[in-house]
Backbone as CSV, one residue per row, in Angstrom:
resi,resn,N_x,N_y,N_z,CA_x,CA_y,CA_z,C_x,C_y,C_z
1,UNK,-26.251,21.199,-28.717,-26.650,20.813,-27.361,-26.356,19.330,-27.099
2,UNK,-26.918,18.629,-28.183,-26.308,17.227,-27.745,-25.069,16.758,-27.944
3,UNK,-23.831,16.889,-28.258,-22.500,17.648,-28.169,-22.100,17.499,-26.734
4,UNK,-22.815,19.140,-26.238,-22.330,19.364,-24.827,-22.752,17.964,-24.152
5,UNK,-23.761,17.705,-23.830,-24.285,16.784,-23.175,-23.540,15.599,-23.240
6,UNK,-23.343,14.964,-24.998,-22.577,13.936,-24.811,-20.914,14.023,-24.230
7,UNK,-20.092,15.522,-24.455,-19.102,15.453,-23.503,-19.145,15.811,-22.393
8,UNK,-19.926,15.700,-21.786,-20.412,16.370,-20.191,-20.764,15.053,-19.681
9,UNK,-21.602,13.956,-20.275,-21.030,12.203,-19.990,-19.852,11.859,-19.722
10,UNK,-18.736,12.092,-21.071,-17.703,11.301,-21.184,-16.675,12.229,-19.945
11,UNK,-17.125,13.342,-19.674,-16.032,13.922,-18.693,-16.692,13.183,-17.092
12,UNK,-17.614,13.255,-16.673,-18.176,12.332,-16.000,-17.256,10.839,-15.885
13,UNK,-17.575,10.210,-17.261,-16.881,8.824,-16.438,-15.800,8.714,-16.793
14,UNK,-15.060,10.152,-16.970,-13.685,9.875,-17.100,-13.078,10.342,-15.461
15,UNK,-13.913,11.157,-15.126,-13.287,11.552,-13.663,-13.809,10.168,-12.705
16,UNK,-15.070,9.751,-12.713,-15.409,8.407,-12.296,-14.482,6.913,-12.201
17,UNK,-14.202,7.096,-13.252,-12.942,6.175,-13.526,-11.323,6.238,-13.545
18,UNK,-11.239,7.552,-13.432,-9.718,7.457,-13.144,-9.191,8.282,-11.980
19,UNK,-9.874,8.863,-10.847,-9.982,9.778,-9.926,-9.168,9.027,-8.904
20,UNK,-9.119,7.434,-8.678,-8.987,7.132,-7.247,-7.711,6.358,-7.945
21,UNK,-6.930,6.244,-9.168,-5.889,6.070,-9.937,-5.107,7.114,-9.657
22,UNK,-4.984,8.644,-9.087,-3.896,9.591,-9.316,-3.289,9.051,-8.016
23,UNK,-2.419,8.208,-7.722,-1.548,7.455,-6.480,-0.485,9.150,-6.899
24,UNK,-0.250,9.269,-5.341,1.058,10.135,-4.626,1.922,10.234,-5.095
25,UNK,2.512,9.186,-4.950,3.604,8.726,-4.933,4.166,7.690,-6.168
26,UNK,3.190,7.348,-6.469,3.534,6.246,-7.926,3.119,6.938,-9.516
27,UNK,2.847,6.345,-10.526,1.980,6.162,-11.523,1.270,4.956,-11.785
28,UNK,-0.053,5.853,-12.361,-0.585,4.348,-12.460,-0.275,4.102,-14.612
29,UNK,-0.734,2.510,-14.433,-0.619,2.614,-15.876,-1.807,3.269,-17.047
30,UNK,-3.134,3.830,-16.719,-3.553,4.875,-17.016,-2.818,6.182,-17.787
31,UNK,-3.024,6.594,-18.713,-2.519,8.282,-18.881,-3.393,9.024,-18.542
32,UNK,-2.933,10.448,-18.464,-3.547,11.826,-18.331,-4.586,11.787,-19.669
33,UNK,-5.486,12.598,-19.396,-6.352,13.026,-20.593,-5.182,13.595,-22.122
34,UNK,-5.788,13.079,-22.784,-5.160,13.444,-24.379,-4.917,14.683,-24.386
35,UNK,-3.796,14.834,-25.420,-3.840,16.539,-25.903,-3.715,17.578,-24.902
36,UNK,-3.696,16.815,-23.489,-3.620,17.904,-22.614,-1.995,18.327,-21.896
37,UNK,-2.050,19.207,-21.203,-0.737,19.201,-20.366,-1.204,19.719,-19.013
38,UNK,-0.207,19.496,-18.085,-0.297,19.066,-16.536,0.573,20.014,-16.144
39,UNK,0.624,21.204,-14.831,2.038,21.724,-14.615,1.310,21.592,-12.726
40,UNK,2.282,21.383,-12.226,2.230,20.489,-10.988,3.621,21.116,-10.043
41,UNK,3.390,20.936,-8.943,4.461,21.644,-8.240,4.542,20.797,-6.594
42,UNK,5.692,20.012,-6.464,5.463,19.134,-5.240,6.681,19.353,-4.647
43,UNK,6.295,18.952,-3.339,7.138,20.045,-2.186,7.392,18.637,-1.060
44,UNK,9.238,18.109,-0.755,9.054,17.266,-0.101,9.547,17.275,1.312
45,UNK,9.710,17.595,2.791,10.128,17.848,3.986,10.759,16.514,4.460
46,UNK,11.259,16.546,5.085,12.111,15.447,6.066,13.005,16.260,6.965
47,UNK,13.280,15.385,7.831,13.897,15.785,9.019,15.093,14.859,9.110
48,UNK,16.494,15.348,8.485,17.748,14.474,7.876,17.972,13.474,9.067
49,UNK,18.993,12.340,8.990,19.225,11.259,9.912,20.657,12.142,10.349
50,UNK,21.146,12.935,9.393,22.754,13.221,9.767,22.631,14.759,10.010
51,UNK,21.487,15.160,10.416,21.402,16.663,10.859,19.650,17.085,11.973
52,UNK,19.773,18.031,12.359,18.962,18.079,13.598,17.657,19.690,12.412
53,UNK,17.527,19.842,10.972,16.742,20.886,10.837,16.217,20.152,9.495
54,UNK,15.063,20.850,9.640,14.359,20.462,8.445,14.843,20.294,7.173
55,UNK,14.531,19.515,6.585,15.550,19.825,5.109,14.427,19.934,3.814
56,UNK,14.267,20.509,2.545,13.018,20.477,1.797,13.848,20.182,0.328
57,UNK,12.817,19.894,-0.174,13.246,19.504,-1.712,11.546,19.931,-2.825
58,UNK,11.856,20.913,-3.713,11.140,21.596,-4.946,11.254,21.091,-5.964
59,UNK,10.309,20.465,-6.866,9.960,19.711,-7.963,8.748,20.270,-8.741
60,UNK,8.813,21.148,-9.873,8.322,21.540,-10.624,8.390,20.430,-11.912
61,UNK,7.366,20.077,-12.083,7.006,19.323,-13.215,5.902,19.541,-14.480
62,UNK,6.448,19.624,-15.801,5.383,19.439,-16.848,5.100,18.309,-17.654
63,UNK,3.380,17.843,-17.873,3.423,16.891,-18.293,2.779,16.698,-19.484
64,UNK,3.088,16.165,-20.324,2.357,16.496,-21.646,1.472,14.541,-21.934
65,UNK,0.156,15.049,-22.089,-0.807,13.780,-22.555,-0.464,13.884,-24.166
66,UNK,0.340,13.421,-24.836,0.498,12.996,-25.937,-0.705,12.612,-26.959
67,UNK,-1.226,11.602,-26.564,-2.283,10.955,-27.043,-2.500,9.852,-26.073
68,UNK,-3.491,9.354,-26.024,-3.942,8.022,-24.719,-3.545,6.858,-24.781
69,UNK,-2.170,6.765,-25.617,-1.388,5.839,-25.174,0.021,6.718,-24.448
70,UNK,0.332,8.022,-24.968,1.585,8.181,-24.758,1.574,9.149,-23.716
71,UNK,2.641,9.266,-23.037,2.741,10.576,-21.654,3.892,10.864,-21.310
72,UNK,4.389,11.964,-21.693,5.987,12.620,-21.588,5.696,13.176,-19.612
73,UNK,7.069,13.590,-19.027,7.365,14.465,-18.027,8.582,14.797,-18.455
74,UNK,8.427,16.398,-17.810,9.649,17.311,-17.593,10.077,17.888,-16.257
75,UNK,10.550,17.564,-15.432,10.523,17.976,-13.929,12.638,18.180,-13.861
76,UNK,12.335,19.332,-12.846,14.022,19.797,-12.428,13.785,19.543,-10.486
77,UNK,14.508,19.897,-10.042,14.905,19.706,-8.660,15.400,20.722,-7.823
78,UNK,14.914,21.510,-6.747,15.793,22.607,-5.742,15.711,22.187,-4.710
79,UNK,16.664,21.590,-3.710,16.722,21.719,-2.553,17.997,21.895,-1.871
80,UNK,17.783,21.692,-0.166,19.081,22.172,0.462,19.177,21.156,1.285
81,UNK,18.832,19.625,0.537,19.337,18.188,1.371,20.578,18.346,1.057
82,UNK,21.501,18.894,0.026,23.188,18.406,-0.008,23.711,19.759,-0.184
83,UNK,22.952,20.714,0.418,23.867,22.303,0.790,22.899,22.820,1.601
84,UNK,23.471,23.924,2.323,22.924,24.832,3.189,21.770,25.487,2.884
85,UNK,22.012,25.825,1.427,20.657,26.459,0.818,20.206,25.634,-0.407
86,UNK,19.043,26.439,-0.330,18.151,25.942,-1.677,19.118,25.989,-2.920
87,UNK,18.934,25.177,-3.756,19.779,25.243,-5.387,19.465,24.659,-5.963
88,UNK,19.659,24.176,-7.236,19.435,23.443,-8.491,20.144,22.195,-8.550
89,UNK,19.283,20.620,-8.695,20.373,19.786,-8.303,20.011,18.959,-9.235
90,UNK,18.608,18.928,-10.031,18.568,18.005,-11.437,17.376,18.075,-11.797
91,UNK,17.491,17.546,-13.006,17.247,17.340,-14.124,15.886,15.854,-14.724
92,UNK,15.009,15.785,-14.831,14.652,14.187,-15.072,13.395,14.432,-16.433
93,UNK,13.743,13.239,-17.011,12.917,12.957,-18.264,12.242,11.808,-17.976
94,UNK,11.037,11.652,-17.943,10.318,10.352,-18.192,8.960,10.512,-19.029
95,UNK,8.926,9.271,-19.355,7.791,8.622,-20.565,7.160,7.579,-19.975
96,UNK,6.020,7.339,-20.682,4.967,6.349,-20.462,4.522,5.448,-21.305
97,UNK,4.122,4.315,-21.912,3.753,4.003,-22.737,2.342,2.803,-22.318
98,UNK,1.141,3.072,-23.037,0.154,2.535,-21.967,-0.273,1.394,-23.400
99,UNK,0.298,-0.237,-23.524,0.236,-0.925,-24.134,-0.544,-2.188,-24.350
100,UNK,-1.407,-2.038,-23.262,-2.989,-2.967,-22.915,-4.371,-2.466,-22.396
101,UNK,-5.225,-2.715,-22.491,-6.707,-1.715,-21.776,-7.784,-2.455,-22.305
102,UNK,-7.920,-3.057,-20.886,-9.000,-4.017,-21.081,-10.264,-3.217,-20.662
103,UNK,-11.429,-2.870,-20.935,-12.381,-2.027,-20.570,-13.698,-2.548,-19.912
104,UNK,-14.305,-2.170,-19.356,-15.511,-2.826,-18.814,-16.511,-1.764,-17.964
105,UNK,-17.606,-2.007,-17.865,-18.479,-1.074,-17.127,-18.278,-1.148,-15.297
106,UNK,-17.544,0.151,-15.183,-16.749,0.196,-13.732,-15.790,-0.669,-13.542
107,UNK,-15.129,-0.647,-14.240,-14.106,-1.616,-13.900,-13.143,-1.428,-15.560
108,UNK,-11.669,-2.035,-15.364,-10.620,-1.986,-16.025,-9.278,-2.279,-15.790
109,UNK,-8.554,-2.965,-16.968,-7.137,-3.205,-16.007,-5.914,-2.767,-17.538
110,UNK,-5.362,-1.997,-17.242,-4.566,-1.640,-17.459,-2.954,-1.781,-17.728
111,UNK,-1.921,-1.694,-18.403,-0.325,-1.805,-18.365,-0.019,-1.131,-19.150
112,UNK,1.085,-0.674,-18.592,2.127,0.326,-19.162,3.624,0.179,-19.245
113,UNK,4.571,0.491,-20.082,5.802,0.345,-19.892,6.041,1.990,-19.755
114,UNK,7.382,2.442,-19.012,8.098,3.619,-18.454,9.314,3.541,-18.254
115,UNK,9.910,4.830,-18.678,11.865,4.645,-18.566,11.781,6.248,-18.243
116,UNK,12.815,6.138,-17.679,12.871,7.389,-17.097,14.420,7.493,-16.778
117,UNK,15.281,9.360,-17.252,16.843,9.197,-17.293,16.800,10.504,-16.169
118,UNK,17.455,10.715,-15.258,17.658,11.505,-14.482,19.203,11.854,-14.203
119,UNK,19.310,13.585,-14.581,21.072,14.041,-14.215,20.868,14.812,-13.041
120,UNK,21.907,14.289,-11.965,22.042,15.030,-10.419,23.301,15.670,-10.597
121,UNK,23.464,16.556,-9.402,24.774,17.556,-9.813,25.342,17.095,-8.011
122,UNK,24.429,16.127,-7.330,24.684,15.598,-6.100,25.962,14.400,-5.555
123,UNK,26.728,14.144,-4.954,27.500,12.932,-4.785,27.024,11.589,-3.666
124,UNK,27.556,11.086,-4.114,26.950,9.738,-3.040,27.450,9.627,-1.818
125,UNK,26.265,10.040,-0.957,26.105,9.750,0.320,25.423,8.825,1.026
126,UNK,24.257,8.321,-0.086,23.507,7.402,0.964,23.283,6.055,0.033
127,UNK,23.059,5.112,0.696,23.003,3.682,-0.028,21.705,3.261,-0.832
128,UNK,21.113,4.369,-0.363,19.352,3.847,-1.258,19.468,4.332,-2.832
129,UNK,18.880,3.713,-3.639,19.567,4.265,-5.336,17.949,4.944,-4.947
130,UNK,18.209,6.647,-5.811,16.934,7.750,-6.002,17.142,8.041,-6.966
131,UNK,16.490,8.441,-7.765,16.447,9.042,-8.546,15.578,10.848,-8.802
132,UNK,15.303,10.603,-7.881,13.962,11.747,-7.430,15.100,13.131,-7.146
133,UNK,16.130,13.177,-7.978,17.051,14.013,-7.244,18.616,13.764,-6.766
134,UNK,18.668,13.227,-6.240,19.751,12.285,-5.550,21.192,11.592,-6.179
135,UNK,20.487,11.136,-7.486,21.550,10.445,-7.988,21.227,10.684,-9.787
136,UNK,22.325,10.657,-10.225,22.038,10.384,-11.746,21.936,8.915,-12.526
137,UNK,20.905,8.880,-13.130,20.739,7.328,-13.314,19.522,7.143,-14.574
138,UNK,19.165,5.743,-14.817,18.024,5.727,-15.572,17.290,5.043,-15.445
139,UNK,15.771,4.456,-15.489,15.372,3.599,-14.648,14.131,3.038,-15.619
140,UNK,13.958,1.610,-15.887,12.728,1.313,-16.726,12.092,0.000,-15.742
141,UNK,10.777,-0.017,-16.719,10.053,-1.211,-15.735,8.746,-1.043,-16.314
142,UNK,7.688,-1.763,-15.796,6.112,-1.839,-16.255,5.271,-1.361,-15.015
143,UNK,3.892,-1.268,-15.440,2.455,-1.131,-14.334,2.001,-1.891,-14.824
144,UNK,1.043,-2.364,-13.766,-0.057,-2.679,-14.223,-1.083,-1.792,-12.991
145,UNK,-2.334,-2.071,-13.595,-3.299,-0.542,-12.525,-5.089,-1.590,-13.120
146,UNK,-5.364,-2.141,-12.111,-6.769,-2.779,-12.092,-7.974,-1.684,-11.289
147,UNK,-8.721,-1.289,-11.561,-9.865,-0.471,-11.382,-11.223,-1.012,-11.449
148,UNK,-11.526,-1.223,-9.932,-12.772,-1.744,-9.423,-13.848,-1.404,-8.640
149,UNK,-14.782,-0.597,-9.553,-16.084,0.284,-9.007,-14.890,1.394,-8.593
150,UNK,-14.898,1.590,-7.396,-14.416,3.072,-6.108,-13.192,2.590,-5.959
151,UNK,-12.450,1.429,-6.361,-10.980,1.210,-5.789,-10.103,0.886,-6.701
152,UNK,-9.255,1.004,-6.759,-8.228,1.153,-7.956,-6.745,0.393,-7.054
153,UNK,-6.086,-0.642,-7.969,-5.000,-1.188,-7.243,-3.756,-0.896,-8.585
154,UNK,-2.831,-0.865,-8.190,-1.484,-0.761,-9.059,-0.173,-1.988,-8.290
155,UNK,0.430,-1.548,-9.351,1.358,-2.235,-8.978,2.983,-1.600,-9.896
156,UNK,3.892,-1.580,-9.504,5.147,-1.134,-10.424,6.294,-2.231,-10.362
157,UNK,6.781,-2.635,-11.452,8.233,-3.225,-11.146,9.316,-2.563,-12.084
158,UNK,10.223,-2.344,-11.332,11.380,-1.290,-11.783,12.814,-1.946,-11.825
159,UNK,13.879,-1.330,-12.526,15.076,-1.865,-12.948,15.545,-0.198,-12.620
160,UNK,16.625,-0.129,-11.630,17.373,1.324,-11.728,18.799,0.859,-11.856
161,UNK,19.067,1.874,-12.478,20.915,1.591,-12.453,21.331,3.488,-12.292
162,UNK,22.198,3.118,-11.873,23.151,5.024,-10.938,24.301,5.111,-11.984
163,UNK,24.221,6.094,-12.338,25.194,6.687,-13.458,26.270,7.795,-12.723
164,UNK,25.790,7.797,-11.763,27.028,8.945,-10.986,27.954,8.803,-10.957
165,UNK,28.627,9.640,-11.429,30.529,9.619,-11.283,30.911,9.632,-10.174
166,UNK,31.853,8.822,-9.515,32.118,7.988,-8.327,33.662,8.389,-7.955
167,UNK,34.324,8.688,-7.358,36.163,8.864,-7.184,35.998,7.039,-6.758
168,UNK,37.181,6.758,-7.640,37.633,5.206,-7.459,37.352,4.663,-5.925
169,UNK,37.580,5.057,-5.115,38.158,4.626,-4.019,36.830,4.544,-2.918
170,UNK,35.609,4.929,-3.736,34.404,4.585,-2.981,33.150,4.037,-3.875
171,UNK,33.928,4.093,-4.958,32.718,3.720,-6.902,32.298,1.923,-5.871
172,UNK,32.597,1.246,-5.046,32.424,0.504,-4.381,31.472,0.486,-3.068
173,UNK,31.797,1.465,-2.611,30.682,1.713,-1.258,29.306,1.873,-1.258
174,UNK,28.482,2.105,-2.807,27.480,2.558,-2.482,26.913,1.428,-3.651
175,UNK,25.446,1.337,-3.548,25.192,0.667,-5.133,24.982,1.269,-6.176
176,UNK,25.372,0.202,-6.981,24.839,0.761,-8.901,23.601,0.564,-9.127
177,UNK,23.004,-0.927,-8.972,21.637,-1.287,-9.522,20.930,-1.219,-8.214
178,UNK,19.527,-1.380,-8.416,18.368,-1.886,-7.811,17.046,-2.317,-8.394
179,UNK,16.384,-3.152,-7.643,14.531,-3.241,-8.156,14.208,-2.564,-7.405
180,UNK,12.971,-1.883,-7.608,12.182,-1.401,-7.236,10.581,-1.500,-7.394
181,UNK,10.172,-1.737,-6.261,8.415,-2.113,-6.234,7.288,-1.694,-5.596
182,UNK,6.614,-1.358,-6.125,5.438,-0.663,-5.135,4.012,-1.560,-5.230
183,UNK,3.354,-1.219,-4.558,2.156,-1.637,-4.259,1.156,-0.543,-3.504
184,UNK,0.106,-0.126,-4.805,-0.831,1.132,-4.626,-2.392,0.712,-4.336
185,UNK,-3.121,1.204,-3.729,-4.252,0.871,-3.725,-4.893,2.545,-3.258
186,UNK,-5.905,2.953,-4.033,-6.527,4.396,-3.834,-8.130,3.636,-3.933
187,UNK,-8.726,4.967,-3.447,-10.831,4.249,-3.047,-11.355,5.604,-2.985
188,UNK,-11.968,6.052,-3.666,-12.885,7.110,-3.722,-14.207,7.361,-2.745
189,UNK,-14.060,8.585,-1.910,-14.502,8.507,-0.714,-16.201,9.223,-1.241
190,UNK,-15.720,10.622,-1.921,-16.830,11.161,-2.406,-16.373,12.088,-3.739
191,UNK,-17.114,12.031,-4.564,-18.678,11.705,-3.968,-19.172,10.581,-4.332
192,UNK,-20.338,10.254,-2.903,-20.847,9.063,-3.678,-21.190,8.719,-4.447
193,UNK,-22.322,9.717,-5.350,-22.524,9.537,-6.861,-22.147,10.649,-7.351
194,UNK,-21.678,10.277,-8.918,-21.522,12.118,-9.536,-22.534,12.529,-10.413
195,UNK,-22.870,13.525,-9.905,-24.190,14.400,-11.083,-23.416,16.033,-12.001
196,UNK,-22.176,16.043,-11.472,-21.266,16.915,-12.212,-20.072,16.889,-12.213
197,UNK,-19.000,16.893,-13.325,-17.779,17.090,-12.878,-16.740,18.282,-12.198
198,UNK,-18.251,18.922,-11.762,-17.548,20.214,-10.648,-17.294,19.883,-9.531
199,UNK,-18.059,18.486,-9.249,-17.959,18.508,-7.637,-16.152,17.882,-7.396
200,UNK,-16.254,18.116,-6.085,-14.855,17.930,-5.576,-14.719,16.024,-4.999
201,UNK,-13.433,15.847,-5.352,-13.677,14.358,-4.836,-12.588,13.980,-3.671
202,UNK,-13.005,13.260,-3.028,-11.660,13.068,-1.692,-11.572,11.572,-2.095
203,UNK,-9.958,11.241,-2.418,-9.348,10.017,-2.390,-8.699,9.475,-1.276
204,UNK,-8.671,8.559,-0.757,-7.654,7.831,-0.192,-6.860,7.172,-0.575
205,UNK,-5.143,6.774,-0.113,-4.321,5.868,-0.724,-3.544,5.381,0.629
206,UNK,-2.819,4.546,0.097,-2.059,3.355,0.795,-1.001,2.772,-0.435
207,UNK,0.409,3.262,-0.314,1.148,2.609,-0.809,2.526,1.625,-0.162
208,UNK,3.103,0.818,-0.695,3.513,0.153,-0.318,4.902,-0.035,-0.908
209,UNK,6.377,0.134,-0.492,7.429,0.865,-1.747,8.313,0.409,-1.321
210,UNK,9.088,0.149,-2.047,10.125,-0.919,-1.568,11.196,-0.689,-2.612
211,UNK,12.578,-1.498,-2.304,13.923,-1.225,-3.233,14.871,-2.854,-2.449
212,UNK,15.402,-3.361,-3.731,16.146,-4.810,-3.504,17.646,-3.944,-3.807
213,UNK,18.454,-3.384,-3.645,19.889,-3.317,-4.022,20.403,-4.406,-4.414
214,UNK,20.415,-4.472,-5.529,21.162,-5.962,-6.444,22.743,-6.271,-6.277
215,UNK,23.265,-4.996,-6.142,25.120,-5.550,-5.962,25.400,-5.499,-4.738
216,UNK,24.734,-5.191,-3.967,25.321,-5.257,-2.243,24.604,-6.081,-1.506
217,UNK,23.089,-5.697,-2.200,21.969,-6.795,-1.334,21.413,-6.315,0.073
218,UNK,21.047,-4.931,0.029,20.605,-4.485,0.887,18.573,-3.964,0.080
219,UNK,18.160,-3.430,1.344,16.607,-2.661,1.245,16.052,-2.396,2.197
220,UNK,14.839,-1.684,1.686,13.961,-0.993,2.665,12.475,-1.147,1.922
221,UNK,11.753,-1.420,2.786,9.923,-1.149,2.940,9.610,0.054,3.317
222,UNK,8.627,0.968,2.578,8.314,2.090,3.603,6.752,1.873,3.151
223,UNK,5.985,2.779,3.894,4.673,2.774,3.642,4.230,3.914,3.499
224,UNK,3.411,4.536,2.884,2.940,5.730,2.460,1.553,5.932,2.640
225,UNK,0.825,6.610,3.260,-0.580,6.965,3.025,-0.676,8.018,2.800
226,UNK,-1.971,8.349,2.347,-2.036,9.825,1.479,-3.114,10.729,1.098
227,UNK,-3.819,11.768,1.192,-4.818,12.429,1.196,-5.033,13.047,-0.262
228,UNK,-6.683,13.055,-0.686,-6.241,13.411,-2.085,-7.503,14.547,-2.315
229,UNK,-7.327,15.751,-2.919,-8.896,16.251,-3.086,-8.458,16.883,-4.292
230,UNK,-9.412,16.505,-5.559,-9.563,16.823,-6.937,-10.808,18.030,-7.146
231,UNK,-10.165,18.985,-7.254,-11.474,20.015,-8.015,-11.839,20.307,-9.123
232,UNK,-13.188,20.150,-9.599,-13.605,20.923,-11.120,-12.734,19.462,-12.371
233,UNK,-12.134,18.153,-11.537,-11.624,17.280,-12.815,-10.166,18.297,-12.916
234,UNK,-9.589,19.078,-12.561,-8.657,19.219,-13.272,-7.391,20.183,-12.132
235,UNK,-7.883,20.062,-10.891,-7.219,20.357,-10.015,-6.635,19.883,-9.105
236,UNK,-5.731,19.351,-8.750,-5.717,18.188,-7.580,-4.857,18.559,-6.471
237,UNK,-4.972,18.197,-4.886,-4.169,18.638,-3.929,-3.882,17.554,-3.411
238,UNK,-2.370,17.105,-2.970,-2.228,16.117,-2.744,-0.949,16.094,-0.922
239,UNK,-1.612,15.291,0.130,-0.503,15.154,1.217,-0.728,14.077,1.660
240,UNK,0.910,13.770,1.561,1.298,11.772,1.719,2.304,12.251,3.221
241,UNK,2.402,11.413,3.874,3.447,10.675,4.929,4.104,9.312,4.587
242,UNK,5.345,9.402,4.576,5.779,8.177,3.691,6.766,7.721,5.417
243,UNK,6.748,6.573,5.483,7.869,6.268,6.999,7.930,4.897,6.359
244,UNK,9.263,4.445,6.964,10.080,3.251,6.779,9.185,2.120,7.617
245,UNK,9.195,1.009,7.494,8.528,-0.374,8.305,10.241,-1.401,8.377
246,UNK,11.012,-1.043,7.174,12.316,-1.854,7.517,13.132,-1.788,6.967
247,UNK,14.514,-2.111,7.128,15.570,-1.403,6.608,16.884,-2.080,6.710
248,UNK,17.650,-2.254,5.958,19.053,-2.535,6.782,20.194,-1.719,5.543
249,UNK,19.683,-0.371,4.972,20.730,0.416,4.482,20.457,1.805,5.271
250,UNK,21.641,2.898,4.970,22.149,3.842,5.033,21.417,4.491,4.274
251,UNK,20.030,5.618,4.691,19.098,5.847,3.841,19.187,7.812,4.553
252,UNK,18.612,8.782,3.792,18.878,10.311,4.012,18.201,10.277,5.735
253,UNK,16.529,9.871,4.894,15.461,10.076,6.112,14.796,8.723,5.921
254,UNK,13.960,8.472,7.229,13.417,7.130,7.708,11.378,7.678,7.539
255,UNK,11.341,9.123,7.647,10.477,9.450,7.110,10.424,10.625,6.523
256,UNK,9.332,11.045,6.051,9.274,12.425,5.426,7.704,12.898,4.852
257,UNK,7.375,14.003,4.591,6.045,14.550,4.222,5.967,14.977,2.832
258,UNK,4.827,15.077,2.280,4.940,15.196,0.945,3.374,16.202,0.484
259,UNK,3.840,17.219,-0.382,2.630,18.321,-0.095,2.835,18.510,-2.358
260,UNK,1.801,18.430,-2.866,1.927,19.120,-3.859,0.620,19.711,-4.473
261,UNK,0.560,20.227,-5.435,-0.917,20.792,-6.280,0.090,20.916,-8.011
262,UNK,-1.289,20.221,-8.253,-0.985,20.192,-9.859,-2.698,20.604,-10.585
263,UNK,-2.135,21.276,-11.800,-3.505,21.281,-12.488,-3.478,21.602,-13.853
264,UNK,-4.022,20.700,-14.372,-4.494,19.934,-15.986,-4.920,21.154,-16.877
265,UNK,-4.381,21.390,-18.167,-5.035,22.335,-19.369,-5.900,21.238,-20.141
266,UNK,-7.218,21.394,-20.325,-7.721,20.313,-21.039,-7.312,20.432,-22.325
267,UNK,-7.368,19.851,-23.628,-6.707,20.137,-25.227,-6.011,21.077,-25.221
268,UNK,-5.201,21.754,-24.461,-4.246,22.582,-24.319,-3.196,21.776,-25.598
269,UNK,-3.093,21.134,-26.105,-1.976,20.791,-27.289,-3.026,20.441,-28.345
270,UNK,-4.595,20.665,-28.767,-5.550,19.937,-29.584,-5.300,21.738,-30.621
271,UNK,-5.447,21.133,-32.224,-4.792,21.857,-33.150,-6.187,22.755,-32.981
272,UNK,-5.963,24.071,-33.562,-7.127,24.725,-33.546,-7.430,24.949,-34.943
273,UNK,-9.256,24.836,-35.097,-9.284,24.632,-36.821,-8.933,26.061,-37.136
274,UNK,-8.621,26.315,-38.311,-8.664,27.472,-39.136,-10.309,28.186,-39.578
């Protein structure tokens, strides 16, 4: 009994403390619970700049909590932004590595390093470097993720470079490198206090995302806000609106919607005794 009780605490202030950290659109430098794995399914809409119908993009992802420093992903890609129909367009690997954790009562700050290699079967059309699909490339950089009482701030700085095979005669028109930067802030709406980790919690976010094109010297700002409701600790539903604030490249869409649900196996990888 005292067992249950004492992990019926620690699941408590683990959802307490890292609930208003699951950002949309980013990572924070936080991992997933240990030993566990994640299978998640996010769904992205836009309305193309060079066509008049909806266009969607399918991202099935698995994520494996290693141990509470380490965090693998496995995610592929279907959509019908660069054909008529739905299809298979890539491939992406990324890792986590969470290499500081400063701890404190309600409060914590966090860093992580992340690299991430992505293969597209797509050609270059637009000037923004993606990786989300779009382009083949690989991309590393750090977090950092500060957590204060109900609000949680992040931050990302990124290094991408585009590996896509190019015909000579345009390997010029588009870019190779970029930075990339965000700025996250999530706040836990409810519940106000927790007396179980059944109850359901509603997050808010506000991100802030940005890209420097290093060989041409172009970018864009967009802004993202985002709706979040977590069930039972291990369910989460997530819808962002992401729209541009500024720009001066050749980008797919200027905005777009973003819908997914993912949900957590707890020790789903923890050895079972004999």
């Amino acid at each position: 009994m005292k067992q249950l009780i004492t992990m019926a605490g620690l699941l408590l202030l683990a959802a307490a403390g890292y609930a208003q950290e699951l950002y949309v659109y980013t990572e924070p430098a936080s991992n997933m619970p240990a030993k566990s794995i994640s299978a998640k399914w996010n769904t992205k809409l836009l309305k193309a700049l060079h066509s008049d119908r909806v266009e969607q993009r399918h991202t099935p992802e698995i994520m494996f909590g290693l141990n509470k420093n380490w965090m693998v992903h496995v995610a592929g890609t279907f959509s019908d932004m660069y054909s008529s129909n739905v299809r298979w367009e890539s491939v992406r690997l990324y890792a986590k590595y969470r290499f500081l954790s400063i701890d404190d009562v309600h409060q914590h700050f966090r860093m992580a390093a992340f690299g991430e290699a992505t293969h597209s079967v797509n050609p270059a059309y637009y000037e923004e470097v993606s990786l989300d699909g779009d382009q083949s490339g690989v991309m590393g950089g750090i977090i950092l993720t500060q957590l204060w009482q109900k609000l949680a701030v992040s931050s990302t700085l990124g290094f991408a470079q585009v590996t896509t095979k190019r015909p000579k005669y345009i390997e010029d028109l588009y870019p190779w490198q970029a930075f990339n930067y965000s700025l996250s802030a999530g706040y836990l709406v409810l519940p106000r206090e927790y007396t179980s980790y059944g109850q359901t919690n509603l997050n808010v976010y506000v991100e802030l995302l940005g890209q420097q094109t290093l060989d041409r010297k172009q970018y864009y700002v967009d802004l993202a806000p985002a709706v979040q409701l977590i069930f039972n600790s291990n369910a989460k539903l997530n819808i962002g609106h992401r729209f541009q604030l500024g720009s001066d490249m050749h980008r797919m869409a200027e905005k777009s919607w973003q819908v997914s649900f993912e949900y957590v196996f707890l020790n789903a990888l923890k050895k079972k005794r004999s």
